[in-house]
Structure formats: structure tokens, C-alpha cells
C-alpha positions in Angstrom: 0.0 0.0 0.0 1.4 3.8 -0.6 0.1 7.0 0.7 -3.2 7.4 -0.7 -3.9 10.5 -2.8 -7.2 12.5 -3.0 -9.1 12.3 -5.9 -8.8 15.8 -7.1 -5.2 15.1 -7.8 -5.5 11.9 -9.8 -9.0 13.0 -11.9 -9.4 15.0 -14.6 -12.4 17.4 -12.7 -10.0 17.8 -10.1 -12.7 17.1 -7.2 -13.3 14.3 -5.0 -11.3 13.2 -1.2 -9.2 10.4 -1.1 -9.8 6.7 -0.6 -8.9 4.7 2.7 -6.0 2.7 0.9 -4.1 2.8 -2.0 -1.9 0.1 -4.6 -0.1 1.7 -7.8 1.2 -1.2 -9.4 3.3 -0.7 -12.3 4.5 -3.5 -14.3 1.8 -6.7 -15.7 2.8 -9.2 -12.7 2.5 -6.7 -10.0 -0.3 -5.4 -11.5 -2.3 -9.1 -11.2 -0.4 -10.0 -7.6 -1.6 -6.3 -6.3 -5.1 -6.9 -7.1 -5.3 -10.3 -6.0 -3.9 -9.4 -2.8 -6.9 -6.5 -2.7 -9.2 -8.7 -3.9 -8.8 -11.1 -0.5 -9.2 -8.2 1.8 -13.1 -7.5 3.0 -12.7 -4.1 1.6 -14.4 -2.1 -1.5 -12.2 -1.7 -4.1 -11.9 0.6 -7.6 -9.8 0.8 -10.7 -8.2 4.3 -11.3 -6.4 4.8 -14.5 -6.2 8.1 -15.7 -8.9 9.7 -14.3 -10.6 11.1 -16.9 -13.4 9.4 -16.8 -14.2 9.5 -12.8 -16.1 12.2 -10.8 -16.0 10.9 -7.0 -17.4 12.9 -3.7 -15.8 15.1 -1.4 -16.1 12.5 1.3 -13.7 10.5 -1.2 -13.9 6.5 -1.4 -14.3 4.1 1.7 -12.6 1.0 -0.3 -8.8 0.5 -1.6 -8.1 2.0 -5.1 -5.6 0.2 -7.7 -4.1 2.8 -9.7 -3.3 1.2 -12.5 0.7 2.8 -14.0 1.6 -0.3 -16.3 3.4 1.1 -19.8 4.6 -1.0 -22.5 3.6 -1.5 -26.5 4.5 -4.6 -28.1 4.2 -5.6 -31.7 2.8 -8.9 -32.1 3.6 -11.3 -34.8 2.8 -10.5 -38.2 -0.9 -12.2 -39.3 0.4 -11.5 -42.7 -2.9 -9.9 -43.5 -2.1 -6.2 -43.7 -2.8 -5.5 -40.4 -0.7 -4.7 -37.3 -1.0 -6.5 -34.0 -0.5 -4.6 -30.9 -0.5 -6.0 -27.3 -0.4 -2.1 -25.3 -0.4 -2.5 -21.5 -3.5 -1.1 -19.8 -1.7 1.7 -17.9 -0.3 2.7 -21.2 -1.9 6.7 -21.8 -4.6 6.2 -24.5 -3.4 9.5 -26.7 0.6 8.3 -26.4 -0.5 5.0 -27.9 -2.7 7.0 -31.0 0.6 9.2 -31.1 2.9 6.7 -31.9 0.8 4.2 -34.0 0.4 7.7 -36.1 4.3 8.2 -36.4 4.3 4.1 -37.4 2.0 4.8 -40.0 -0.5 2.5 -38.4 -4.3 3.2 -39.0 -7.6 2.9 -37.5 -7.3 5.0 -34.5 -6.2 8.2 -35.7 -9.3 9.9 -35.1 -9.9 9.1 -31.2 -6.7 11.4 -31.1 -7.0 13.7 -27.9 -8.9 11.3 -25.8 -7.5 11.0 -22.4 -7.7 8.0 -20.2 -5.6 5.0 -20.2 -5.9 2.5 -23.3 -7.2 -0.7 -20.2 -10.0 1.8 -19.7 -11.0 2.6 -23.4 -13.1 -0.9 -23.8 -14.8 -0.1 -20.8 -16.6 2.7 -22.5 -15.6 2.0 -26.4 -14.4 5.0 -26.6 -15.3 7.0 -30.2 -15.1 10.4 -32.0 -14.9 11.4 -35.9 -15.9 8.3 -37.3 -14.3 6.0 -35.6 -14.6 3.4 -32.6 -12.4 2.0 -30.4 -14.4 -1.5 -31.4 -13.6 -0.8 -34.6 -10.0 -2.0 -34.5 -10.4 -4.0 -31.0 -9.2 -8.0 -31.3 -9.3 -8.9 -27.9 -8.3 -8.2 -24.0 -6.2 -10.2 -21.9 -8.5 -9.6 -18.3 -8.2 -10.7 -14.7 -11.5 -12.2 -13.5 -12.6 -11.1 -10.6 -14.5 -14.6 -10.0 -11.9 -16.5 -10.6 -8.8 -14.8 -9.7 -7.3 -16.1 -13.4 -6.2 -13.8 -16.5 -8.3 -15.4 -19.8 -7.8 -14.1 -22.7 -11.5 -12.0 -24.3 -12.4 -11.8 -27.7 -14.0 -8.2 -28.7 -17.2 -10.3 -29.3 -17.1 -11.1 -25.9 -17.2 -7.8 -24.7 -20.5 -6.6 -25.6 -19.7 -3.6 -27.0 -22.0 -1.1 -27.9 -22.2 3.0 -28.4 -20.1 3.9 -25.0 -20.8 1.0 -23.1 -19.5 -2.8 -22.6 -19.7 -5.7 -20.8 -17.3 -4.6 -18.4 -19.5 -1.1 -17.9 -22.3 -3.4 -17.4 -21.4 -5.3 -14.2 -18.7 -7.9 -15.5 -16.2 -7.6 -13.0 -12.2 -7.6 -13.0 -9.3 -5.7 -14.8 -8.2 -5.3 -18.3 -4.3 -5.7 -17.9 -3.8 -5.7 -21.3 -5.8 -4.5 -24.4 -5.0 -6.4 -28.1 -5.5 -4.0 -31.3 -5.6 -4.8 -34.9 -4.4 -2.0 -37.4 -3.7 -1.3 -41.2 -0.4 -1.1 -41.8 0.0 2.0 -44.4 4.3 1.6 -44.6 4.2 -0.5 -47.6 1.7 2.3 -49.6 3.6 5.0 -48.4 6.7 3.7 -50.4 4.1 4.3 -53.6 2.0 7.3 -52.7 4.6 9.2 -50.6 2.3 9.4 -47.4 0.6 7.0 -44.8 -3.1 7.3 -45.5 -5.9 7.2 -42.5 -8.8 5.1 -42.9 -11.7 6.3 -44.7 -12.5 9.2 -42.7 -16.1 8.7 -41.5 -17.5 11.7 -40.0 -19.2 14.8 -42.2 -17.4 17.4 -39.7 -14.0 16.0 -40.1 -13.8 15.8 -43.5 -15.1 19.8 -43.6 -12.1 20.3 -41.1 -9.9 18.5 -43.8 -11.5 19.6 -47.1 -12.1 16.5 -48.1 -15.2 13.9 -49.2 -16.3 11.4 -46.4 -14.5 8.4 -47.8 -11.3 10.0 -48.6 -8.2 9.1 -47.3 -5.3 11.4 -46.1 -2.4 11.3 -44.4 -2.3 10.0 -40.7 -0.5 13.1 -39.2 -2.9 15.6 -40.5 -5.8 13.6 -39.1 -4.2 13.1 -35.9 -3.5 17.1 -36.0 -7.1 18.5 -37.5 -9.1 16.0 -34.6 -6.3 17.9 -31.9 -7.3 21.0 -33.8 -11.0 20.0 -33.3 -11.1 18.8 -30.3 -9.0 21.5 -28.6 -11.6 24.1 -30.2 -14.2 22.1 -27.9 -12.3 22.6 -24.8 -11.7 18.9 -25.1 -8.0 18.3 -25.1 -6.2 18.7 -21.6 -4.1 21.9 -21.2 -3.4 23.4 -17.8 -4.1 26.7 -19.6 -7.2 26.4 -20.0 -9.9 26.1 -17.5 -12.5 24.2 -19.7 -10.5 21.0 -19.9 -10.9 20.5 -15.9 -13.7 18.3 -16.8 -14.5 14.6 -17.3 -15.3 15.2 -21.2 -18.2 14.7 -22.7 -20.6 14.5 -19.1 -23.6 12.9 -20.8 -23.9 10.8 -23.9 -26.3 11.1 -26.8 -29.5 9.5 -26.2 -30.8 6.8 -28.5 -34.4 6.4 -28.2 -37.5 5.1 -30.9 -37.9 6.8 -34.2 -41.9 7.6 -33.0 -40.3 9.8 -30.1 -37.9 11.5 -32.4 -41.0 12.6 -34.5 -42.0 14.5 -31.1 -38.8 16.5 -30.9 -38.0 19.6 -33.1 -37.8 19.3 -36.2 -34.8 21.3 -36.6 -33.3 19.1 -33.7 -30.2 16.9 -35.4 -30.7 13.4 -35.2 -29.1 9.7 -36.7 -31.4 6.5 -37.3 -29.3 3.7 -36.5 -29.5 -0.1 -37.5 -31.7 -1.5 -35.3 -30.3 -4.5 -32.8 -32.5 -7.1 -32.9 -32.7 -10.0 -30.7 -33.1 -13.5 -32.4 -36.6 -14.7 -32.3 -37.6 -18.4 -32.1 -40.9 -18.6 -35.1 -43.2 -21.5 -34.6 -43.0 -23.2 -38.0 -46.7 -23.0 -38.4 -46.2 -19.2 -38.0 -43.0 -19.0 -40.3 -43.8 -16.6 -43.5 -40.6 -18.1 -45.5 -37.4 -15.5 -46.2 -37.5 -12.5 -44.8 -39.4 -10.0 -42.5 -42.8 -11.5 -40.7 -46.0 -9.8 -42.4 -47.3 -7.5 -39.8 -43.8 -6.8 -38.1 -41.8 -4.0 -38.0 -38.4 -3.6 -36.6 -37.8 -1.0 -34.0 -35.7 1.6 -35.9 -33.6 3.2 -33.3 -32.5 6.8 -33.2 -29.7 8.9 -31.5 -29.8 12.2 -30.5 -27.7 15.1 -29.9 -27.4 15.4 -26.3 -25.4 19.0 -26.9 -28.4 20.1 -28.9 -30.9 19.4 -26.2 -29.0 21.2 -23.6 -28.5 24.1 -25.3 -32.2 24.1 -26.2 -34.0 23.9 -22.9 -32.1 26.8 -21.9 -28.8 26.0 -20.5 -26.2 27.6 -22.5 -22.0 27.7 -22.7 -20.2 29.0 -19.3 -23.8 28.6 -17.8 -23.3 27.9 -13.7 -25.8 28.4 -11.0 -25.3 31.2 -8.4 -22.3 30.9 -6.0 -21.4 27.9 -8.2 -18.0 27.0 -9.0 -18.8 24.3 -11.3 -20.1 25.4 -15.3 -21.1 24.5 -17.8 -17.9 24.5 -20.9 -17.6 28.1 -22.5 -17.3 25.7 -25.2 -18.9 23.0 -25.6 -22.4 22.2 -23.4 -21.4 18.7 -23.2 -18.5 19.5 -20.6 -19.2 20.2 -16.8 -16.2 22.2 -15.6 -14.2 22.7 -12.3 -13.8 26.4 -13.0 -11.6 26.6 -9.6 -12.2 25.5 -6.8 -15.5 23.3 -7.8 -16.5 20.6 -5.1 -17.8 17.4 -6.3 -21.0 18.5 -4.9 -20.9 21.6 -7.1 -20.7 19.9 -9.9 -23.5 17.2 -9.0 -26.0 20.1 -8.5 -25.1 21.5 -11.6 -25.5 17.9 -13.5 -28.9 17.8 -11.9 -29.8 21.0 -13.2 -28.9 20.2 -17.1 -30.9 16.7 -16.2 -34.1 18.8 -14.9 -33.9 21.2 -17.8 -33.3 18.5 -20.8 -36.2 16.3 -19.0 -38.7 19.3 -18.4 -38.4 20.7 -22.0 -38.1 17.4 -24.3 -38.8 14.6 -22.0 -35.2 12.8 -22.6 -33.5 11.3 -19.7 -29.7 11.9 -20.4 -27.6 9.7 -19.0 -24.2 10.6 -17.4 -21.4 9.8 -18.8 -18.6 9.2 -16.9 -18.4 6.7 -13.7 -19.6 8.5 -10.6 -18.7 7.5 -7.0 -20.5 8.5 -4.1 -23.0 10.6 -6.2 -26.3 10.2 -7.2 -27.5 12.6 -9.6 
């Protein structure tokens, strides 16, 4: 165990007390032997990686935290299919790892530039941006069961992964120690056309930001730099300069709800029908229409939101904070709840509360929060 430090030093939103106990293992082995060891105490325990992603109390966390420091990037043998195999320790910081896959001329992540966190924690909410999602280019995790105290190797299929949400969000309990990625490998076309080329980039806005046609490819770097460019804009890239990036990112995600709700909603309110997920359906064969959809039946046809666009709408705009607050809304972006200076984790609850009340009263939509909250219930 080391000296425990408080949450507002290790997070992001730079609020929250400390826990009762603290491990900060830093290699793979001590990693696994560290939380074993937690795991037979009668204590709580949490992960902590780079805190981006974690808004805890004031009163802080009754329980042992494992801070999670591990580094490392291996290449993994060659599948000979023209992609790159990369085994990247879960401490490893997500945004180093896009950095230097980008310099290797690797692509598929080159858009979830900027993103901080630590790449074990990136499953855990399949992190995305621009076009691309971490599941995208996810091949597997190496994890440490909880249940079983052994480290088994997960397919991405395994994981459940869906828009910011997994398995592992979802109640499966243990630690990703490792995290398995599968990338184009651009060196061999650079050779021809002087330049590695991104994926097909996927996203309307970051083709306008690169004067391009969604579907185009262009080089990794300038990806890489127009989503820092982008995302830096939005308040979105950490810089102790600037107050708006004490914040846990995005706070809430963008609701998906049924295309007859959507209908209620403005119409000038922006909005994505999605492929439905369906779940398989057992037809008696006396019931069974032959190929194809059942007469009568129609598939749910799901549709996500803007949650910005709802916020700003009911009322609550950029650098909006209540009274004596401390806590705001981004100058830049009304996804982001800031620690202007000083912000208590209670601040910023009351000020979460007050987007929820606003978002609920004028559309009806329930936004969800985004980031893991501990000791607060909003």
C-alpha cells in the first residue's frame, strides 16, 4: 500500500477526497499479484487509471483503489494480413498509444486522437469520436476475473460492445491488464503514394475540417492534428491553460431512443437512425412466412440524438453555472461540466442535476451521465 492520494489530484475534474487505501502497481505481474492481494481483503475496491473518466465525492472512497501505472507497446507477430497486431499495457496513456501508432504509420485510431484515459480503460466505455470506434479496431483483451482470480484471454465479441458501453460497464467484473488491437499497416503504400493514408475518414465534420469527401483518405498526421485542432476548439484536449479541460469530457452521452419519439422532438433538432439490434426470435413453424421479415412486423428503428443540442435548447447555454457555483457549464462546448476553480464534487452534481431537470422538463429525454460517478447520485 502507498500514501493514498485524493481524488482531485488523480482525476481529470479535479474534485473528490481520497480513498482509505491505495496500490499503484506498475509492471503486468505486479499489476495481477496487487489486485489479488486487494481482492482477498473484505474491503471495497476501484480501478483508477487516468482519471478522466471519474467524478468521486468530497467524502472521497471508503474501499482500496488500484491505480493502474503499467506502460509498454509490443508488436505482435505479423498475421500476414495487412494489419498490425498490438499488445499495449493497460496503464499505457490512451493519446501516447494514438501518437505513436500515427508516427508508425498505423491506421484505424487516428481519429480518437486527444482522448484522455488509459488504453485498459478505453473498452470499458468503447471510446469514439470522428468516425471512428475503439471497437472498430479491438481484437481482444487479456482480463483478470474477478471470479476466478485467473487472467483469460477475451475476444471483442465477448465484450458486448456497444455505443459507450460494454460488458465490463455493465457489471462484468475484473481488470483489463492488457488490451489487443488490430491496425492497417500503411508503410508499404507509403513507399508508392509518398504518405501514410488514415482510414476512410467517416465523420461529415472531419472531412469539412480537412477539405475533403467522407470516404477520402489522407495522411495519418494531418488527421491526428485537424481531430487535436477540433477537439482542442471544444475545450476537449487537456491543457493546464485552459480552464475548460478540468472536466471529465463529454458528461452525458447522446440518447438513443424510438424513431416515433424522435418525430415528437423539433424538427430542426439533429438526429441519426441507427440499425436496429434485434434480438433473435424463435418462429413456430406454423407461424413461419418463409425469407425475410414477418407480415405485420416491423423492426424497431432506433434513433440517436444530440445530447449538446438538447441542452443548449432547454435553456442552459455555454459557461452557464448556478449562483455561487463554481462548477459550469464549458464556455465551449455544453457537453462539458467544468471545475472552473475551486469546484467541489458536490458543485458539480448540482449542476449535472440542473442540465438533467432542464433536458427532462423541456423534451422529456433522460440523459444519462457519462462518466463513472462515485458516491453521487445525480
Amino acid at each position: 500500500m502507498i500514501e493514498p492520494l485524493a481524488f482531485s489530484e488523480l482525476t481529470t475534474m479535479r474534485v473528490g477526497g481520497p480513498p482509505s487505501a491505495m496500490v499503484a502497481p506498475a509492471t503486468e505481474q505486479a499489476l495481477i499479484n496487487e489486485a489479488l492481494v486487494v481482492w482477498g481483503i473484505d474491503e471495497e475496491w476501484m480501478l483508477l487509471g487516468g482519471g478522466s473518466n471519474t467524478v468521486v465525492s468530497d467524502e472521497g472512497f471508503d474501499g482500496i483503489v488500484i491505480r493502474v501505472l503499467t506502460r509498454g507497446i509490443e508488436v505482435l507477430a505479423d498475421a500476414g494480413d495487412g494489419l498490425v497486431r498490438l499488445r499495449v499495457q493497460a496503464g499505457e496513456p490512451w493519446d501516447d498509444l494514438v501518437a505513436h501508432t500515427v508516427e508508425q504509420g498505423w491506421a484505424g485510431i487516428e481519429a480518437l486522437s486527444g482522448i484522455p484515459g488509459s488504453s485498459g480503460a478505453a473498452p470499458v466505455q468503447n471510446i469514439g469520436a470522428y468516425g471512428q470506434e475503439l471497437s472498430d479496431s479491438l481484437l481482444a483483451v487479456d482480463f483478470l476475473d474477478y471470479e476466478t482470480g485467473e487472467v483469460r484471454r477475451m475476444d471483442a465479441a465477448e465484450l458486448e460492445l456497444g455505443y459507450r458501453t460494454s460488458a465490463l460497464k455493465q457489471g462484468l467484473r475484473g481488470i483489463v491488464v492488457a488490451i489487443e488491437l488490430g491496425l492497417r499497416d500503411t508503410r508499404a503504400e507509403a513507399y508508392v503514394l509518398g504518405s501514410a493514408l488514415s482510414q476512410p475518414v467517416a465523420y461529415a465534420q472531419l472531412a469539412v475540417a480537412l477539405g475533403v469527401q467522407p470516404g477520402d483518405r489522407v495522411p495519418l498526421a494531418t488527421v491526428r492534428d485537424t481531430v487535436l485542432g477540433l477537439r482542442a476548439a471544444k475545450g476537449m484536449v487537456l491543457d493546464p491553460n485552459d480552464p475548460d479541460t478540468a472536466s471529465a469530457g463529454s458528461f452525458f452521452t447522446n440518447p438513443i431512443v424510438t424513431e416515433q419519439f424522435a418525430r415528437t422532438l423539433p424538427a430542426t433538432a439533429p438526429r441519426w437512425v441507427l440499425e436496429p439490434e434485434l434480438p433473435d426470435r424463435i418462429i413456430p413453424l406454423d407461424e413461419y412466412a418463409g425469407v425475410g421479415p414477418m407480415p405485420g412486423v416491423r423492426d424497431p428503428r432506433p434513433v440517436k440524438l444530440s445530447a449538446a443540442w438538447l441542452i443548449e435548447n432547454s435553456g442552459v447555454r455555454k459557461g452557464f453555472h448556478l449562483p455561487g457555483s463554481r462548477a459550469a457549464v464549458s464556455s465551449k462546448h455544453t457537453l462539458a461540466l467544468t471545475n472552473t476553480g475551486g469546484a467541489s464534487a458536490a458543485d458539480i452534481a448540482e449542476l449535472a442535476r440542473y442540465v438533467l431537470g432542464r433536458v427532462q422538463a423541456e423534451f422529456g429525454v433522460n440523459l444519462q451521465p457519462e462518466p463513472v460517478l462515485v458516491g453521487l447520485e445525480l
